[in-house]
py3Dmol code that shows the C-alpha trace and the ligand (Angstrom):
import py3Dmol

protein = """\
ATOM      1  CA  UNK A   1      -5.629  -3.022   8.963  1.00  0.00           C
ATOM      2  CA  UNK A   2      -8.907  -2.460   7.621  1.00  0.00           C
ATOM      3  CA  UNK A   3      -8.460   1.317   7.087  1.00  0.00           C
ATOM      4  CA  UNK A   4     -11.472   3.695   7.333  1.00  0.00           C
ATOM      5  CA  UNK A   5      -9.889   6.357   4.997  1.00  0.00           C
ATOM      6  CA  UNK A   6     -10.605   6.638   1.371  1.00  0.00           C
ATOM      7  CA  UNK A   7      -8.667   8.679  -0.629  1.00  0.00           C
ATOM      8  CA  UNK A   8     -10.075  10.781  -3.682  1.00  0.00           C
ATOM      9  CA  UNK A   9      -8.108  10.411  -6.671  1.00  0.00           C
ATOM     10  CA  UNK A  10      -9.403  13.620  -7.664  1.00  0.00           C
ATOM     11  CA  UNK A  11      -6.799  14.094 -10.856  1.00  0.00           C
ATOM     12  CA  UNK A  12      -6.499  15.058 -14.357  1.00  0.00           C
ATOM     13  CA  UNK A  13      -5.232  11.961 -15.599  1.00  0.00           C
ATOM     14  CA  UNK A  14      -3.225   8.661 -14.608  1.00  0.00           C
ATOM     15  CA  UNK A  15      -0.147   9.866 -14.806  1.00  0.00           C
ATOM     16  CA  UNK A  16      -0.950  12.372 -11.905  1.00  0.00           C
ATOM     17  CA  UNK A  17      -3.192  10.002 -10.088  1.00  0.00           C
ATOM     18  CA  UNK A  18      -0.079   7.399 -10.138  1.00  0.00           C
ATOM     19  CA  UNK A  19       2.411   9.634  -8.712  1.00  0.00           C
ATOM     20  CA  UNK A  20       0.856   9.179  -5.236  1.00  0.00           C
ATOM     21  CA  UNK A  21      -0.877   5.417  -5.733  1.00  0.00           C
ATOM     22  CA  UNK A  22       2.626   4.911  -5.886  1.00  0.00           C
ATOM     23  CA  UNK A  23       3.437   5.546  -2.589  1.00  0.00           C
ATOM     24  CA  UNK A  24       0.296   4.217  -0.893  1.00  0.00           C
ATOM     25  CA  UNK A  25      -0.418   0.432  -0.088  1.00  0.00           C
ATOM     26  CA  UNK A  26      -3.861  -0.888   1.020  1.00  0.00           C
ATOM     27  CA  UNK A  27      -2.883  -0.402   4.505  1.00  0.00           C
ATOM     28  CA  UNK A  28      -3.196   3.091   4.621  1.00  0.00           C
ATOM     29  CA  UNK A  29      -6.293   3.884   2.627  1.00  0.00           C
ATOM     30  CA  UNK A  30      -8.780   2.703  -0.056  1.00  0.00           C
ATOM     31  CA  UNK A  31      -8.949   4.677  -3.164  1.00  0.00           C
ATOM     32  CA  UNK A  32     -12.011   6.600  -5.065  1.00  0.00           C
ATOM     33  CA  UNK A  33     -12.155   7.140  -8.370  1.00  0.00           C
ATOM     34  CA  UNK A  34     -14.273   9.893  -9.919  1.00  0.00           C
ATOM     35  CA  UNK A  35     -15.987  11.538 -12.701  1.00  0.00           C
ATOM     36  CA  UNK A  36     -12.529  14.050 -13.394  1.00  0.00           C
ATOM     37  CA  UNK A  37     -10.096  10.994 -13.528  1.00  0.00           C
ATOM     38  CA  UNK A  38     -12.107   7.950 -14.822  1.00  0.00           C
ATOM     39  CA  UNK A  39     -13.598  10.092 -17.796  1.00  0.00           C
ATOM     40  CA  UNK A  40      -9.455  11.148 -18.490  1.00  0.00           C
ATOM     41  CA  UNK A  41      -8.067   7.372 -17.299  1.00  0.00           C
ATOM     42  CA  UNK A  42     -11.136   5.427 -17.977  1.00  0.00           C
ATOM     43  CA  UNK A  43     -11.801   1.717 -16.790  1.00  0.00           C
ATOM     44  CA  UNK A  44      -8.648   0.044 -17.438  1.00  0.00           C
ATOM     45  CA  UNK A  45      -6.816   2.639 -15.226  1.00  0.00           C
ATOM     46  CA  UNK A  46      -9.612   1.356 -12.535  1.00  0.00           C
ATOM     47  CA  UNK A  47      -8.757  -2.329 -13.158  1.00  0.00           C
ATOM     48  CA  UNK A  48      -5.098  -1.322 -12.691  1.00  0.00           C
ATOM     49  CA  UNK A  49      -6.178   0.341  -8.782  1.00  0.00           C
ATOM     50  CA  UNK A  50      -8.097  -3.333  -8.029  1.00  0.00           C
ATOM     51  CA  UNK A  51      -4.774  -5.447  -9.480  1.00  0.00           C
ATOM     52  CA  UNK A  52      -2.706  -3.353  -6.907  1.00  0.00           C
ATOM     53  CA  UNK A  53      -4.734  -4.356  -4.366  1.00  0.00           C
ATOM     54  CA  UNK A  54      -6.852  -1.521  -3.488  1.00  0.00           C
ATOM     55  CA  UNK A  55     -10.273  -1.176  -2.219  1.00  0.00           C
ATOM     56  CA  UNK A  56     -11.737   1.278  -5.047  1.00  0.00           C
ATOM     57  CA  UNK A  57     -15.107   3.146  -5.041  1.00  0.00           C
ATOM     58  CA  UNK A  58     -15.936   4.468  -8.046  1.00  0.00           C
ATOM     59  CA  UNK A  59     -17.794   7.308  -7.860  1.00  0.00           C
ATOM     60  CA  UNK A  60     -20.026   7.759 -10.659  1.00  0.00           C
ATOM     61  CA  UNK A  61     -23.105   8.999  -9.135  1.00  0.00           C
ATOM     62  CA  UNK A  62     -25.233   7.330 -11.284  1.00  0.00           C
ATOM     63  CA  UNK A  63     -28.772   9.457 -11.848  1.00  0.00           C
ATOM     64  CA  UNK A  64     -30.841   8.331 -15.267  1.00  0.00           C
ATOM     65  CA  UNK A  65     -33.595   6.372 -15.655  1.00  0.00           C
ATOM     66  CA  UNK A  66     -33.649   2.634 -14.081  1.00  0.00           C
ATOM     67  CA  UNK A  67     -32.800   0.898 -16.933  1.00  0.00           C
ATOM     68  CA  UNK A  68     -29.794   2.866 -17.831  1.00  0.00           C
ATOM     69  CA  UNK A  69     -28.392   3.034 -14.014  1.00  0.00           C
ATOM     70  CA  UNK A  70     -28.970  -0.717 -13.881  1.00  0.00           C
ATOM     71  CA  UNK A  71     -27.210  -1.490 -16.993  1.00  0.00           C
ATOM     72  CA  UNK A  72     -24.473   1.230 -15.504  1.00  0.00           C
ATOM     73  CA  UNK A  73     -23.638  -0.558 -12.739  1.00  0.00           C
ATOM     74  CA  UNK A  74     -23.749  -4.194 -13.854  1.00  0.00           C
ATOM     75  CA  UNK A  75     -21.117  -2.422 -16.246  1.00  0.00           C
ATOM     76  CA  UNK A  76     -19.071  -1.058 -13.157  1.00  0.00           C
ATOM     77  CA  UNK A  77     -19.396  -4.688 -11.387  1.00  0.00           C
ATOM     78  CA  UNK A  78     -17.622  -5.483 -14.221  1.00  0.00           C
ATOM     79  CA  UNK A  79     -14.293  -3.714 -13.075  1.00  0.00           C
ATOM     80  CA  UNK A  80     -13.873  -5.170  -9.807  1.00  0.00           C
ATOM     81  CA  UNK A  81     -14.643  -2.770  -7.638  1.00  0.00           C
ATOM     82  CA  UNK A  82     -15.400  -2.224  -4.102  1.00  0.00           C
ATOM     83  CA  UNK A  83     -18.391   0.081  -3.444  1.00  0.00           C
ATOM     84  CA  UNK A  84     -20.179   2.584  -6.311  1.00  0.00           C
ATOM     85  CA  UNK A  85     -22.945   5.052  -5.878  1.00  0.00           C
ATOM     86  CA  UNK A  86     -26.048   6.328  -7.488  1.00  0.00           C
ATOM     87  CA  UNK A  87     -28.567   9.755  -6.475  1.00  0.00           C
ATOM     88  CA  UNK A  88     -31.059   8.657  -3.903  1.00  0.00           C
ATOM     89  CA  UNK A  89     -32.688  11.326  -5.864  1.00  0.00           C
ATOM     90  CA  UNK A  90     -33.320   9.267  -8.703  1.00  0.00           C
ATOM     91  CA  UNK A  91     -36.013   7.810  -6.860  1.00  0.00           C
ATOM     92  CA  UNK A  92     -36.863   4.384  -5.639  1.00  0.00           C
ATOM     93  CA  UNK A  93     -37.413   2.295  -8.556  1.00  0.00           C
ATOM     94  CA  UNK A  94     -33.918   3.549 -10.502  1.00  0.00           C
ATOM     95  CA  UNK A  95     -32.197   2.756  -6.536  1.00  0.00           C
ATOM     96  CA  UNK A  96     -34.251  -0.654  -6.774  1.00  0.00           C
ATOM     97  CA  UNK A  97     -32.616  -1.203 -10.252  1.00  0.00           C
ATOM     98  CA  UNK A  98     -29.395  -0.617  -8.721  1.00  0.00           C
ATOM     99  CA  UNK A  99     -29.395  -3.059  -6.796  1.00  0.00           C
ATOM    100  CA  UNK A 100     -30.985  -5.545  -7.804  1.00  0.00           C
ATOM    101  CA  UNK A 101     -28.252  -4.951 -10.801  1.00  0.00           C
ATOM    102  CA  UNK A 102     -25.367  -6.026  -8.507  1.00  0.00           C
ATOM    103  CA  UNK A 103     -26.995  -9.858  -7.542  1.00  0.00           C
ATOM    104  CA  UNK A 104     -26.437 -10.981  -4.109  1.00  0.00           C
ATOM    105  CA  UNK A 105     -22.813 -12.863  -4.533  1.00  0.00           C
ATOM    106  CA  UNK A 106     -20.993 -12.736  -1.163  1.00  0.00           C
ATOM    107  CA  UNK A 107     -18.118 -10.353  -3.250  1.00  0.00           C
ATOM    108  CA  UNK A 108     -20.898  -7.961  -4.894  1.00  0.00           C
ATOM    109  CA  UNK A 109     -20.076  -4.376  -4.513  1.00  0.00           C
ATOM    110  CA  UNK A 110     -21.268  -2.484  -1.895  1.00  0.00           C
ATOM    111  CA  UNK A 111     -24.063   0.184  -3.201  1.00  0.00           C
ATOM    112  CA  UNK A 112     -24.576   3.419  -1.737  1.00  0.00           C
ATOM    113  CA  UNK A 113     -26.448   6.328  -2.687  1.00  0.00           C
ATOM    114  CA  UNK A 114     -26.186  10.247  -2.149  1.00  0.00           C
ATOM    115  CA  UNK A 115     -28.640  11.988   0.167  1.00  0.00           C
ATOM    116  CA  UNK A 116     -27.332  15.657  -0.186  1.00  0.00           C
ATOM    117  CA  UNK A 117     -24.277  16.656  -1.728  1.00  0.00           C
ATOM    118  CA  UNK A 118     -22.236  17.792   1.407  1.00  0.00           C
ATOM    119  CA  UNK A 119     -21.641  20.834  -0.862  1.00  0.00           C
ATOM    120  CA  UNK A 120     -24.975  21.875  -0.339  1.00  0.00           C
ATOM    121  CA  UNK A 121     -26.745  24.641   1.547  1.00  0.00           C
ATOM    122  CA  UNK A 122     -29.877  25.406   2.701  1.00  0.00           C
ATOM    123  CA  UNK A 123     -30.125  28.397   0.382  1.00  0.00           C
ATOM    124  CA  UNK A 124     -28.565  25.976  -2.704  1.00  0.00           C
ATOM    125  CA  UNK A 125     -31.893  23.459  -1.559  1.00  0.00           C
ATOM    126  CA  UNK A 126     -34.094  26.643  -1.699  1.00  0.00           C
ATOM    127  CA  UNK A 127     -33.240  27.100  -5.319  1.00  0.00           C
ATOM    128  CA  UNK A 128     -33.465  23.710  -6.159  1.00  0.00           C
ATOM    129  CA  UNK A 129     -37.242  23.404  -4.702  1.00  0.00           C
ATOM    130  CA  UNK A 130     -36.295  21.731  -1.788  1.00  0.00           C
ATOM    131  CA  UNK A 131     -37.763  23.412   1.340  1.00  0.00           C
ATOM    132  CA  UNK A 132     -36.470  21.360   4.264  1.00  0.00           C
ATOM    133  CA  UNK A 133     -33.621  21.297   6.319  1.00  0.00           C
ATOM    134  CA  UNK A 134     -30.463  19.380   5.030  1.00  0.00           C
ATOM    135  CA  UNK A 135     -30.698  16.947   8.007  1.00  0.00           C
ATOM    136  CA  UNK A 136     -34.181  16.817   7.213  1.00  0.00           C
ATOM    137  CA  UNK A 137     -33.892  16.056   3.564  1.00  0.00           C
ATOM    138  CA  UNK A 138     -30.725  13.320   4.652  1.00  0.00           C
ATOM    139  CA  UNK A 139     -32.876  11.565   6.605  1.00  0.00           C
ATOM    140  CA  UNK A 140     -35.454  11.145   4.205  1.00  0.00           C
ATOM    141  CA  UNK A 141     -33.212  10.099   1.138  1.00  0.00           C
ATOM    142  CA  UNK A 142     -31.346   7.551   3.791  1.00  0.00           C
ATOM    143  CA  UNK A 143     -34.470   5.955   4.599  1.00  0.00           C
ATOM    144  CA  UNK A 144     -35.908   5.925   0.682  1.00  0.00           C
ATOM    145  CA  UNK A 145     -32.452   4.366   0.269  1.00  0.00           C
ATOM    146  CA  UNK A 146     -32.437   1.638   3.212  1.00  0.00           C
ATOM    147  CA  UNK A 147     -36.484   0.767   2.322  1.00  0.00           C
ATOM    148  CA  UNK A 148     -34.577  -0.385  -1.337  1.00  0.00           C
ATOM    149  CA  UNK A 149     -32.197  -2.948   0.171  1.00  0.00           C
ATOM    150  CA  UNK A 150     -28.817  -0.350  -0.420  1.00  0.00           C
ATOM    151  CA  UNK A 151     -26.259  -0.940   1.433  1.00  0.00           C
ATOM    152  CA  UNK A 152     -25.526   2.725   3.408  1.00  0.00           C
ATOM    153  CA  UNK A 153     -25.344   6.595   2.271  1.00  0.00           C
ATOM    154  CA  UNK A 154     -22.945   9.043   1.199  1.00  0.00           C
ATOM    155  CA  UNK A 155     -23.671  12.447   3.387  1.00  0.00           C
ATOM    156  CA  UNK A 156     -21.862  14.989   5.548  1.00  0.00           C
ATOM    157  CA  UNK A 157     -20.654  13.823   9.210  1.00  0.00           C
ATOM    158  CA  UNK A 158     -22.834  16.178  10.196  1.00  0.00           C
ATOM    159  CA  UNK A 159     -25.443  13.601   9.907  1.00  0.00           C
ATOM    160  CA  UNK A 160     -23.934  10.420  10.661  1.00  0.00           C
ATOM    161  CA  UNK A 161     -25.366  10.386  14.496  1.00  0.00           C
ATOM    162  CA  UNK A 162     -28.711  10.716  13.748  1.00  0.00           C
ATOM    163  CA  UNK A 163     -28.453   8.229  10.638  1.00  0.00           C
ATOM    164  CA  UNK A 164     -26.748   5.808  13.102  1.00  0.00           C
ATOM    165  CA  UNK A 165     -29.375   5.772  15.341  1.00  0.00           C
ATOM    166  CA  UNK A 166     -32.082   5.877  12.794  1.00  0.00           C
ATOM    167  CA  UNK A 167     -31.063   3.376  10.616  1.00  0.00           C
ATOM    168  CA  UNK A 168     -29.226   1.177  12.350  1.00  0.00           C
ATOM    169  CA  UNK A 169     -25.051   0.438  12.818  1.00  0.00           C
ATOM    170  CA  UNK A 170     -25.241  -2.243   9.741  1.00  0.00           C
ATOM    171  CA  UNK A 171     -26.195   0.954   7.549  1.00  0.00           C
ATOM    172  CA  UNK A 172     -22.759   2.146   6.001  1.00  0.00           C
ATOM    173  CA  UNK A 173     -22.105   5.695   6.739  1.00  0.00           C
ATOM    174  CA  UNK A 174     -19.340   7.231   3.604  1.00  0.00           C
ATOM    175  CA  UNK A 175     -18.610  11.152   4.443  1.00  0.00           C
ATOM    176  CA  UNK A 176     -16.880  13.324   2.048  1.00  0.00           C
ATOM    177  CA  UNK A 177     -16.585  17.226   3.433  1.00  0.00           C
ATOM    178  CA  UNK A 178     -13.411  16.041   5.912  1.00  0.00           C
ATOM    179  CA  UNK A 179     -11.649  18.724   7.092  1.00  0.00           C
ATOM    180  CA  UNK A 180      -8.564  18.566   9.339  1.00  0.00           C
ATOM    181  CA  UNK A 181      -8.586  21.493  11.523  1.00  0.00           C
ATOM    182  CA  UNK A 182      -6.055  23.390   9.593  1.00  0.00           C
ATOM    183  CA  UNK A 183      -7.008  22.817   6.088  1.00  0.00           C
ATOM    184  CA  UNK A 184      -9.676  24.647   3.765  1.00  0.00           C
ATOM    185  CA  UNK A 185     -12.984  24.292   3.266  1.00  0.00           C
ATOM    186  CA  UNK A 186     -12.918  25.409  -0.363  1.00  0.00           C
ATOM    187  CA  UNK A 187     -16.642  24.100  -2.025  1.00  0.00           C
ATOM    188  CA  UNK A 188     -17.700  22.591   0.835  1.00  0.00           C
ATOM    189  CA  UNK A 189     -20.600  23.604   3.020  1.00  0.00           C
ATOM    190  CA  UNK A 190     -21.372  20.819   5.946  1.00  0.00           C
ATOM    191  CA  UNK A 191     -18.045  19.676   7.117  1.00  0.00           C
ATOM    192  CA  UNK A 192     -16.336  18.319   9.862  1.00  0.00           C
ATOM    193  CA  UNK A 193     -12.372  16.896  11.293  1.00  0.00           C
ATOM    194  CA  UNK A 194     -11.258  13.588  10.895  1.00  0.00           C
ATOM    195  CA  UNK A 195     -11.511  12.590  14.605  1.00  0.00           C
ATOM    196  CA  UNK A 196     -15.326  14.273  14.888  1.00  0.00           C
ATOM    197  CA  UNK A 197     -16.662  12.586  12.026  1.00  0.00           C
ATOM    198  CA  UNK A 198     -15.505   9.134  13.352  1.00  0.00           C
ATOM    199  CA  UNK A 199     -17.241   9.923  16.940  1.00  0.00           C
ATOM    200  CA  UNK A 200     -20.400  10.618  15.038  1.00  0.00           C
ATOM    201  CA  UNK A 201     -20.220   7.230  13.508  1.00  0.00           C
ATOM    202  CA  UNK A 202     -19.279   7.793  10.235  1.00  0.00           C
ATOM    203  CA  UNK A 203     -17.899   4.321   8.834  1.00  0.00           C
ATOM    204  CA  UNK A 204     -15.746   5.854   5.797  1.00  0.00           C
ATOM    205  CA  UNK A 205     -14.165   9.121   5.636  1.00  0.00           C
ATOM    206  CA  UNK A 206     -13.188  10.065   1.538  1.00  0.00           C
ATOM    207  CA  UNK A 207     -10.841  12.598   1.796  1.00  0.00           C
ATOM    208  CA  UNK A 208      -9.170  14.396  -1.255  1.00  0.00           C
ATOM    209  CA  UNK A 209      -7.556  17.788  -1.417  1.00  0.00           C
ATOM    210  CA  UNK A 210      -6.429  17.873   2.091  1.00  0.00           C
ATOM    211  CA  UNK A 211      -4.048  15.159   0.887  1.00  0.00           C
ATOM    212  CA  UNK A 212      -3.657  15.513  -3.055  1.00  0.00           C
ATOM    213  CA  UNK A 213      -2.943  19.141  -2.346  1.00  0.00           C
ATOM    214  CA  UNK A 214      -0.625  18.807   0.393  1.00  0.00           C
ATOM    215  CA  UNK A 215       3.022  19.696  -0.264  1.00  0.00           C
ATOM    216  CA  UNK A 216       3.544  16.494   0.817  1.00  0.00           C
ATOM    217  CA  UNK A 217       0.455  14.241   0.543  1.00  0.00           C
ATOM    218  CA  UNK A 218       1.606  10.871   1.759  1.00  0.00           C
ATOM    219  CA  UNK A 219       3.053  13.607   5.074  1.00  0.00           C
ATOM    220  CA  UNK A 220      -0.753  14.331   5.147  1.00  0.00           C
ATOM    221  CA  UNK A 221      -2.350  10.925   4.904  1.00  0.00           C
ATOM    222  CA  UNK A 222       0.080   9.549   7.562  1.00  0.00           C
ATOM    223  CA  UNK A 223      -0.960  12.618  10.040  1.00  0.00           C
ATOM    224  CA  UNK A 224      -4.692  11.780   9.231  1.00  0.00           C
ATOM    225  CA  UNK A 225      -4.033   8.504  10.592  1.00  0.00           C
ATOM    226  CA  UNK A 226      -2.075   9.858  13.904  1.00  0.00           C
ATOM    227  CA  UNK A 227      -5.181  11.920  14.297  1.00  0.00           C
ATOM    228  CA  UNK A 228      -7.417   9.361  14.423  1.00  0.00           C
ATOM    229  CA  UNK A 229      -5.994   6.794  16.071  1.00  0.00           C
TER     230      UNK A 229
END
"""
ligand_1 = """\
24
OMP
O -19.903 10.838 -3.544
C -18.945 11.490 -3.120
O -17.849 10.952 -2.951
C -19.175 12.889 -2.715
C -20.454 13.206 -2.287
C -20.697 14.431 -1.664
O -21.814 14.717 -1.205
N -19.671 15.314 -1.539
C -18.402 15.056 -1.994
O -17.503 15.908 -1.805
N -18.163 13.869 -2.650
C -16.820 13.605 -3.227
O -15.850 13.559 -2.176
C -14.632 14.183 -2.566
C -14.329 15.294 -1.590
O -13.112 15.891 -1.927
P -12.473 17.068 -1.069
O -13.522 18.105 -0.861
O -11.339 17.538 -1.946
O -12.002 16.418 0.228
C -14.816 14.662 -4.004
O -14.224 13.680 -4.841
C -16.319 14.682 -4.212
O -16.674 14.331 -5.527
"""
view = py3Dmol.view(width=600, height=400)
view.addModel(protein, "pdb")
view.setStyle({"model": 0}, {"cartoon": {"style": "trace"}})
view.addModel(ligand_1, "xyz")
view.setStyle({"model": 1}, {"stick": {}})
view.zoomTo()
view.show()
């Protein structure tokens, strides 16, 4: 099954991390790896997620100058894995260095970039400078990121209709802020349930604390996918 759900392996170190890659096969989900758990596990612990046969975004979110986001994720290439991400706003010459560090090999990475952090609000964009709406802003950053040959977005599912029909059903649509009905928003401002983001045409949904902080979060995966089937 080519499963839809990515999993965020947001943990302290591998030990932790391990304790439910151990009960997951590539079935159920693919697997992101951030900032908290590669800068404790670092890449080897990555290269151990692609030898198990997993999927694996790692999610740096690359944001420097182009050279040094280039050289970044030639570097993350490197590790095998699936899909990565940089700012969209780093601008179009550091997303064109992006990409053009990743070559065009059938097996390359997929590249995405951030539009808004789906923590954001429109009073965090206020003090931040930026005076448009979120959607507003999302669309803009998706389009700055299409125009430099990326391959999709990260944003809320908020947005995923209108990026759908803007920028086409090739455009890969990754939305973090997932909320089953019953579980917590915590940090998150523009969220939305498994089964709603899907409708709205988001491609990937990366989940994390409604399933690492489930009593039981293989229980919670498993009725994530009952949800949405
Ligand atoms: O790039 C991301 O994955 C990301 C972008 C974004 O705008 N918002 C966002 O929450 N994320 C990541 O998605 C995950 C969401 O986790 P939960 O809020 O626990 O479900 C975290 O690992 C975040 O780092």
């Amino acid at each position: 099954m080519d499963t839809k759900i990515i999993v965020a392996l947001d943990y302290p170190d591998q030990v932790e991390a391990l304790k439910l890659v151990q009960q997951l096969d590539p079935s159920l989900c693919r697997l992101k790896v951030g900032k908290q758990l590669f800068t404790a596990a670092g890449p080897r612990f990555v290269e151990e997620l692609v030898k198990r046969g997993f999927p694996v975004f790692l999610d740096l979110k690359f944001h420097d100058i182009p050279t040094t986001v280039g050289l970044a994720c030639a570097a993350a290439a490197n590790l095998g894995v699936w899909m990565m991400n940089v700012h969209a706003l780093g601008g179009g010459a550091m997303l064109r260095a992006a990409r053009a560090a990743l070559g065009d090999a059938a097996d390359r990475p997929k590249l995405i970039a951030v539009t808004l952090l789906t923590s954001m609000s429109e009073v965090d964009m206020r003090e931040i400078g930026l005076q448009d709406t979120p959607r507003a802003a999302v669309l803009r950053l998706a389009k700055l990121t299409k125009l430099n040959g990326l391959d999709g977005v990260v944003c809320s599912a908020q947005e995923a209709s209108m990026l759908k029909q803007e920028l086409g059903k090739d455009f890969n649509l990754v939305t973090p802020g997932i909320r089953p009905a019953t579980a917590e928003v915590g940090d998150q401002h523009r969220v939305m349930t498994p089964a709603a983001a899907l409708a709205a045409g988001s491609d990937y949904l990366v989940i994390g604390r409604p399933i690492t902080h489930a009593p039981d979060p293989l229980a919670a995966l498993l009725a994530i996918h009952q949800d949405i089937l």
